[in-house]
N, C-alpha and C positions, 0 to 999 in steps of 0.2 A: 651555266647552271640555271635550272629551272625554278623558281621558288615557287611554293602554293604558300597563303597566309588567310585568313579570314576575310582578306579585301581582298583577294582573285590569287591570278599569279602573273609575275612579273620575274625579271630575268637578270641573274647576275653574270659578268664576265667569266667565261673558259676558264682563266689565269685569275683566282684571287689572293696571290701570293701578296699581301699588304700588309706591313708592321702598322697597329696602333699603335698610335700616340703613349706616350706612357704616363704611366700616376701620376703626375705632378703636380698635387696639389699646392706644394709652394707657389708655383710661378702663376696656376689662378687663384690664390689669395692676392699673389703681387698685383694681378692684373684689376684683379675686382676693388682691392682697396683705392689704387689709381684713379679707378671709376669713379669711385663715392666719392675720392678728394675733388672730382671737376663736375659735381652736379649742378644743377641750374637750382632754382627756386623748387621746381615741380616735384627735384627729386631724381632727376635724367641726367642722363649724361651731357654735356655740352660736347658739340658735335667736332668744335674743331680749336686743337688747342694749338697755343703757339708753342715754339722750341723751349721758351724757355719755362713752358708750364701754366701760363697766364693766358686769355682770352684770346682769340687773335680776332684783332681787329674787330668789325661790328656783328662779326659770325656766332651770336650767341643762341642756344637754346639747343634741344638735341636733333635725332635724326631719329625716325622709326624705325628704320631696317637695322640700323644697331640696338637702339633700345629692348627689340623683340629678338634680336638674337641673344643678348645679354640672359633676358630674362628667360628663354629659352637652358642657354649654356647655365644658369643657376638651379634651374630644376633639373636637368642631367647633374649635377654636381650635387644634390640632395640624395638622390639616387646612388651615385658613386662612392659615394662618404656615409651616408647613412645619417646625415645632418638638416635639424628642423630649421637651422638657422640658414641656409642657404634658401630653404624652399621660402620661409618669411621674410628676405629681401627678393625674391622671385614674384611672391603675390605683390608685394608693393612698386615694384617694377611695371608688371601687369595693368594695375588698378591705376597706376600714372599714366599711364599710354592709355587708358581706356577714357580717362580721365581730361587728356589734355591734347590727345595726335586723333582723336577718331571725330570726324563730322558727323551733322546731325543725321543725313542719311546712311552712315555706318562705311561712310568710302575713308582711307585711310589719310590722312594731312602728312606734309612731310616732314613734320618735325612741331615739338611742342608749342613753338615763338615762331613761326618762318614757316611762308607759303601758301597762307591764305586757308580759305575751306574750298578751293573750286580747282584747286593743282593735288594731283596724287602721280606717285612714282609707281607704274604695274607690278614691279619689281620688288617693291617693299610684301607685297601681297604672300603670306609663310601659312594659308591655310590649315594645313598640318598644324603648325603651332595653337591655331586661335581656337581649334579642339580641345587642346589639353588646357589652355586657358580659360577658358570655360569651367572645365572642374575645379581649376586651383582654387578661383576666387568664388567658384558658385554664381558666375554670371552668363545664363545661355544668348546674351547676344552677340559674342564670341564665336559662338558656333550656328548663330542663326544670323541674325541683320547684318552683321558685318564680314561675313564668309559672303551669304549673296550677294551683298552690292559691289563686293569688290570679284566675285565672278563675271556679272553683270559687266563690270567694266575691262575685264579681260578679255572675255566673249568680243566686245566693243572696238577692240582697239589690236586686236591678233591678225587682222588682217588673213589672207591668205597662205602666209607662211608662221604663222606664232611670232612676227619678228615686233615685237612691240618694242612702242619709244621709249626711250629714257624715261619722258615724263608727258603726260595726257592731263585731263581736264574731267570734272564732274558729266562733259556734255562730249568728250572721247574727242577732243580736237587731235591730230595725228602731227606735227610738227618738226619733231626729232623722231633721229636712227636708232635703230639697235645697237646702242653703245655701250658703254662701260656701264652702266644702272642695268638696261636693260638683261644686261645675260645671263645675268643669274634666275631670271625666269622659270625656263626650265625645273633647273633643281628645286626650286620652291613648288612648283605644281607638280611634279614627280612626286614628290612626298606625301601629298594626298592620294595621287592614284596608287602607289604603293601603299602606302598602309590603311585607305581607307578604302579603295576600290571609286571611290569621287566619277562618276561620268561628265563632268563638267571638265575635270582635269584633263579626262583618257581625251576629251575632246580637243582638246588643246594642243596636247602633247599630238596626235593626230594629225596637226600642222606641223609644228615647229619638227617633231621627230622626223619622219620623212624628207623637210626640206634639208637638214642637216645629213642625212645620212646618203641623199644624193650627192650631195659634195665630198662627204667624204672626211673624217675625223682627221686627218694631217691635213688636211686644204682649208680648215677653218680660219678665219682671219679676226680679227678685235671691229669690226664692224660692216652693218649692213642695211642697205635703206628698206623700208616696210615693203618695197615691189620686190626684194633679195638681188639686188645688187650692189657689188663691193663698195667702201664707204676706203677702206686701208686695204693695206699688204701686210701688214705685222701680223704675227701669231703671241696667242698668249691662252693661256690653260684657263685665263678666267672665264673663258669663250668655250675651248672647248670640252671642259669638264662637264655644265652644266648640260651640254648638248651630247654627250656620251649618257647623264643619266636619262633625259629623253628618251636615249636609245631604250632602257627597260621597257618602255611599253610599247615593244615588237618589232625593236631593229636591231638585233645581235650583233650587225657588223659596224654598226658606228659605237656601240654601246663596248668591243673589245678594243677595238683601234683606239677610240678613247684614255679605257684604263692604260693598255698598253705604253701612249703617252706620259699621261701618268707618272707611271709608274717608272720609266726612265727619263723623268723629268727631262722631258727632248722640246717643250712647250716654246722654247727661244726666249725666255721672260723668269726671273729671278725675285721682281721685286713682292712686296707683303699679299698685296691684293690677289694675282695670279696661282702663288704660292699656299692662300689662305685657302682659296677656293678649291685648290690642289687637294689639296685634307681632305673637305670637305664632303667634295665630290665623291672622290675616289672611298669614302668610308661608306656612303650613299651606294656608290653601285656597287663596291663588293658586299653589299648586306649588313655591314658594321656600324649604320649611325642609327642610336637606338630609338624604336618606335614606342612612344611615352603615352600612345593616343589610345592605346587597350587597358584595362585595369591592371 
């Protein structure tokens, strides 16, 4: 299916036979109160908690790619419920990571405590998001300094095939593969080109889509070096979800084969991360993860 929207048009799978998720707001109050019970100082989440609930080990302070999905998932949840309370732990979310994860020249840190100002994860980078954060708290460098510097450093480090490292540098040092950080790439730059029409994104996607869709949506693997050769032999949806929403911006046949996937969970991988991404994705290409970034 063909979508047209304000930001051009872009393409959902043939098949979007996809059950959403259901109401459940029990289970995200469970998940959100968990949150708040393990924040740091700043007010974030601590990134990694042990089994038994306590710190683990010297691993304190949070993570950006959660922090902003969190605060993301609580303005969807404002919206859902019709709740000021939700959107007022959202802006405070927001304004902590603006606050505490963003360097002086607007490239992303990886976490509030950990990592210095000259290490960024390409992958942390939710453009889309930093749109609508911008409105929340009425701060435009949201959607200005720190959108560009962190395209900047995309542009920088996409190489030939979109296949960015894990983790780069202020100055784009190239070091690691396309690994488990890295893959979620895609979907988070999809997001802008779909709902905002973004030409920095189409340009992206431009790489990474094509490279994927020569391979082929069942021959994806969990990793690959920046020249796109294989790194594993495993398969897992966290890989190839992201690279099925790529397909929306002009490869129909990676972008079905993908959902297809999907949709009968044939990924070879069960565990949270693959699974999470599974949702995710699949709500992304069938047209079902809501666009927040229009009034």
């Amino acid at each position: 299916m063909i979508v047209t929207s304000e930001s051009g048009t872009w393409a959902t799978p043939k098949s979007t036979s996809f059950q959403r998720p259901s109401d459940d707001r029990t289970t995200f109050d469970g998940l959100w109160t968990y949150a708040k019970a393990h924040f740091d100082e700043n007010g974030l989440m601590n990134w990694h908690i042990a089994a038994g609930g306590g710190q683990a080990g010297n691993d304190k302070g949070s993570a950006t790619d959660a922090d902003e999905d969190m605060a993301w998932a609580l303005i969807m949840a404002s919206n859902q419920w019709s709740s000021a309370a939700y959107l007022e732990d959202g802006k405070k979310v927001v304004q902590a990571i603006f606050d505490t994860s963003i360097a002086g020249d607007g490239m992303l840190k990886p976490g509030d405590q950990w990592g210095g100002t000259t290490t960024t994860f390409p992958d942390y980078f939710s453009p889309a998001y930093y749109r609508v954060f911008a409105k929340v708290i009425n701060n435009a460098n949201w959607s200005g300094a720190i959108i560009d510097r962190n395209y900047e450093i995309l542009d920088k480090v996409s190489g030939q095939h979109g296949l960015v490292p894990d983790k780069t540098t202020s100055t784009y040092d190239i070091t690691g593969n396309y690994s488990y950080d890295a893959c979620r790439t895609p979907w988070r730059i999809a997001m802008d080109y779909c709902f905002n029409g973004e030409a920095r994104a189409k340009a992206y996607l431009d790489k990474v889509g094509p490279f994927f869709d020569q391979i082929g949506a069942g021959n994806i693997v969990d990793g690959y070096a920046p020249s796109g050769s294989q790194t594993s032999n495993y398969k897992n949806f966290a890989f190839i979800g992201p690279a099925g929403v790529a397909g929306m911006a002009g490869h129909p046949t990676l972008l079905d084969a993908a959902f297809g996937i999907g949709a009968g969970n044939s990924a070879g991988d069960n565990s949270y991360y693959g699974q999470s991404l599974r949702v995710i994705t699949m709500l992304m290409m069938s047209g079902n993860f809501v666009d927040f970034t229009k009034p």
